[in-house]
N, C-alpha and C positions, 0 to 999 in steps of 0.2 A: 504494500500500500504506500503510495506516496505523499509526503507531507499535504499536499494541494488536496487532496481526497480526503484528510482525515477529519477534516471539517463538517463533512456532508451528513455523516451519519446522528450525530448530535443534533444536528440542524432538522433532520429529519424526524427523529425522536421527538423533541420539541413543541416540530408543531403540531404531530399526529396528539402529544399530550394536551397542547394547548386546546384541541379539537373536542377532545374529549374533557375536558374541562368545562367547554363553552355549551355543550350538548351530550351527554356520554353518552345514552341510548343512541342515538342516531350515528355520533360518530364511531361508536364501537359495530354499526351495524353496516356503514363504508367503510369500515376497514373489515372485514370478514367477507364481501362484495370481492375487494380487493384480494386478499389470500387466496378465495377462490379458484381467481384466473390461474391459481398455479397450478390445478388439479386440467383445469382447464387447456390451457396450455400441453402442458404433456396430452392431453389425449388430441388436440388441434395436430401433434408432431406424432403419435402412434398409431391413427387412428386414419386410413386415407378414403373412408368414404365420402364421397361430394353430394351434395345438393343445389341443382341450377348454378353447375358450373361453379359452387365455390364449396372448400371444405365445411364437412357439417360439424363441425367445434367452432370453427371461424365467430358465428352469428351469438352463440352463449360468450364468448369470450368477450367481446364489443361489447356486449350488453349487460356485462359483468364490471367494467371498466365503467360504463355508463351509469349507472345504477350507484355504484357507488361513490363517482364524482359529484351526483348529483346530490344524494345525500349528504355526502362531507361538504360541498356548498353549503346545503341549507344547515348544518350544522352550526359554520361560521356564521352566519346569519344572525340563528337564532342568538349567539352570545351578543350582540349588539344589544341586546336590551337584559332589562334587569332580573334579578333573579327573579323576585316574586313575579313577574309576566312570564318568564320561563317554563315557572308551575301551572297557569292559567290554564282555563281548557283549550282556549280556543288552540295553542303552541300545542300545547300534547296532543289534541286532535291531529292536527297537521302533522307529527313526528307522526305518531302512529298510523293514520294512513298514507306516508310516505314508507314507512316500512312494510304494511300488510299488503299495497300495489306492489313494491318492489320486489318481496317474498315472490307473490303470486306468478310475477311474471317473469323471475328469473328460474321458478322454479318450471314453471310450462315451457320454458324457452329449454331448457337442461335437458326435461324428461325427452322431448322431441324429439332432441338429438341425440340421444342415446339409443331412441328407436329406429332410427334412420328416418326420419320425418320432420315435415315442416311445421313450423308454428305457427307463422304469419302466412296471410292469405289461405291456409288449408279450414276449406269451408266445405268439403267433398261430402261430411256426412252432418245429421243435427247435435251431434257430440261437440264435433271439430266446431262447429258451425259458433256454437256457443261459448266455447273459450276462446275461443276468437273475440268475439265480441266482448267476454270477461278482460281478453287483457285490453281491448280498446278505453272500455270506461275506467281499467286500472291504469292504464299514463295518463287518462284525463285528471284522473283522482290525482296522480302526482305532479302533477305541470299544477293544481289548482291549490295547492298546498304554499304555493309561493306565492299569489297575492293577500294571504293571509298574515305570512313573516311580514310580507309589507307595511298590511295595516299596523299591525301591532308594532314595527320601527317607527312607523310615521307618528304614533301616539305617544309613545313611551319610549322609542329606540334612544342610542346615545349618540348619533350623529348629530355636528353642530346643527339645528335649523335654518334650512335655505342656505346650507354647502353645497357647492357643487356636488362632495362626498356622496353626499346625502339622499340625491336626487338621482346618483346615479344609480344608486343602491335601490331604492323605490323602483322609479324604472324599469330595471333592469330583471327587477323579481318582478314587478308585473308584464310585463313584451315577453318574457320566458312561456308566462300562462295563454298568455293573446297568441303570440306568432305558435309555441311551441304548439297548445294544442290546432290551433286551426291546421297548422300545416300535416300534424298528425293525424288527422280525421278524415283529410282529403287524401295524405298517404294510406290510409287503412283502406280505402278502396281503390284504389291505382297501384297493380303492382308492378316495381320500377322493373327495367331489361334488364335481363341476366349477362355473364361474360365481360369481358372486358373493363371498362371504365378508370377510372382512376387507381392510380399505383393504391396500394396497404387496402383501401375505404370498395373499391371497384365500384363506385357510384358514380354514377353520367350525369351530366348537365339535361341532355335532352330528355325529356320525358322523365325523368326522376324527381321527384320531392324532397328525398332524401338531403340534398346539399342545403336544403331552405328548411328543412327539420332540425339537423344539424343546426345552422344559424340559432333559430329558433329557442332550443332549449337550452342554448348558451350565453341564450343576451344576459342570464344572471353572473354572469362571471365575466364576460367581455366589457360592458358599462361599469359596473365597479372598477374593474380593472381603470380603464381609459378615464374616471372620475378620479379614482389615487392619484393617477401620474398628472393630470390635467393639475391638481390642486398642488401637488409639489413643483411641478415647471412652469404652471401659468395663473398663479394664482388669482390675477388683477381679471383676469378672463377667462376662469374657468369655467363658469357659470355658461358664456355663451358658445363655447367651443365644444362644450358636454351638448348642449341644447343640437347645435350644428353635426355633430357626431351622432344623437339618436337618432336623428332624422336621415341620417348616411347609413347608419344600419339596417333601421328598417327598409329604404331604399332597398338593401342588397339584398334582401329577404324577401322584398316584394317581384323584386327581377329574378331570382332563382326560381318564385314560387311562380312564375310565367311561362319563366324558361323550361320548367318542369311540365304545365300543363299542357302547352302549347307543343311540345316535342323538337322546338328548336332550339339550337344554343349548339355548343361544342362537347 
């Protein structure tokens, strides 16, 4: 190990503890998401049956990565505000059916693929038909779990009021629930082309949803992001380069989500 590496691992520690500090339930439940991929993993590498053209570990493994990014976001989230809001129902509601969607549907996404079958779009009998739809209304449930952190920051959170911080964060967990589900509702009946596509993701521009889903269920993390940096480099105008920046995201969410219906784009 070299001295420049030995940094990382404390850094890592840290803030996975700081995670679970700010939310333990939720953060203890993105990181076991995360361990997952390991078992996950290995079977993506011993394991070479395909579906539509891509490995059938491939789709639990992404979704495993997902699931628990998402969670450990709204983790951090949640510690913006106080304890006693913490305890409130309305927060544990929201933890808990972000973990009971997330269960749900990593665990139908898992079994699938251990049967040699698909999870998404297999609508073939009234079984399939129905957990299909089970796990639709569970990513609704979980994209809808973020304007709720919101309310509760806007009320009682600790960002200054009327920071740019502040507003990114709002934002940022609300456009997560707007873009993310809308573009997932119009994905759940549109199944994107198989083969090819982009390097790692093998998602198309034309006729895929998928890059404006993506968007989507990450304005919670991109907006904050871009509101931190905006307030440490521009402080005197961060307020209106954040405003000018939401309005550029969604933009690119709205032309993905075009480019996907329409079947044109690259």
């Amino acid at each position: 190990m070299t001295a420049s590496a030995l940094p990382l691992a404390p850094t890592a520690r840290g803030l996975l503890a700081a995670l679970i500090a700010r939310e333990p339930t939720l953060a203890r439940f993105g990181i076991a998401m995360w361990l997952a991929m390991i078992p996950a993993a290995l079977a993506l590498g011993l394991d070479e049956r395909m579906l539509r053209e891509a490995p059938i570990w491939l789709k639990p493994l992404k979704f495993l990565a997902s699931v628990g990014l998402f969670a450990l976001t709204t983790a951090w989230f949640v510690g913006l505000l106080p304890e006693a809001r913490r305890r409130a129902w309305p927060v544990r509601t929201a933890v808990w059916t972000l973990i009971a969607a997330g269960s749900f549907e990593i665990a139908y996404i898992v079994l699938q693929a251990a049967l040699g079958a698909g999870s998404h779009y297999n609508v073939g009998d009234p079984l399939h038909a129905a957990l299909y739809s089970a796990m639709a209304a569970g990513a609704i449930a979980m994209t809808a779990t973020q304007p709720v952190i919101a309310w509760e920051i806007a009320r009682h959170g600790t960002p200054a009021r009327g920071s740019a911080w502040r507003t990114s964060v709002l934002w940022g967990l609300s456009l997560t629930f707007v873009l993310g589900s809308v573009s997932g509702m119009m994905l759940g009946g549109m199944q994107p082309p198989s083969g090819g596509g982009m390097p790692l993701t093998g998602w198309h521009v034309a006729g895929d949803l998928r890059p404006a889903h993506f968007v989507g269920l990450h304005a919670h993390q991109a907006l904050p992001l871009a509101g931190a940096a905006l307030g440490a480099l521009a402080p005197r105008g961060a307020r209106v380069w954040l405003v000018l920046g939401i309005v550029a995201y969604v933009a690119v969410w709205a032309a993905l989500m075009a480019a996907g219906l329409s079947g044109r784009g690259g």
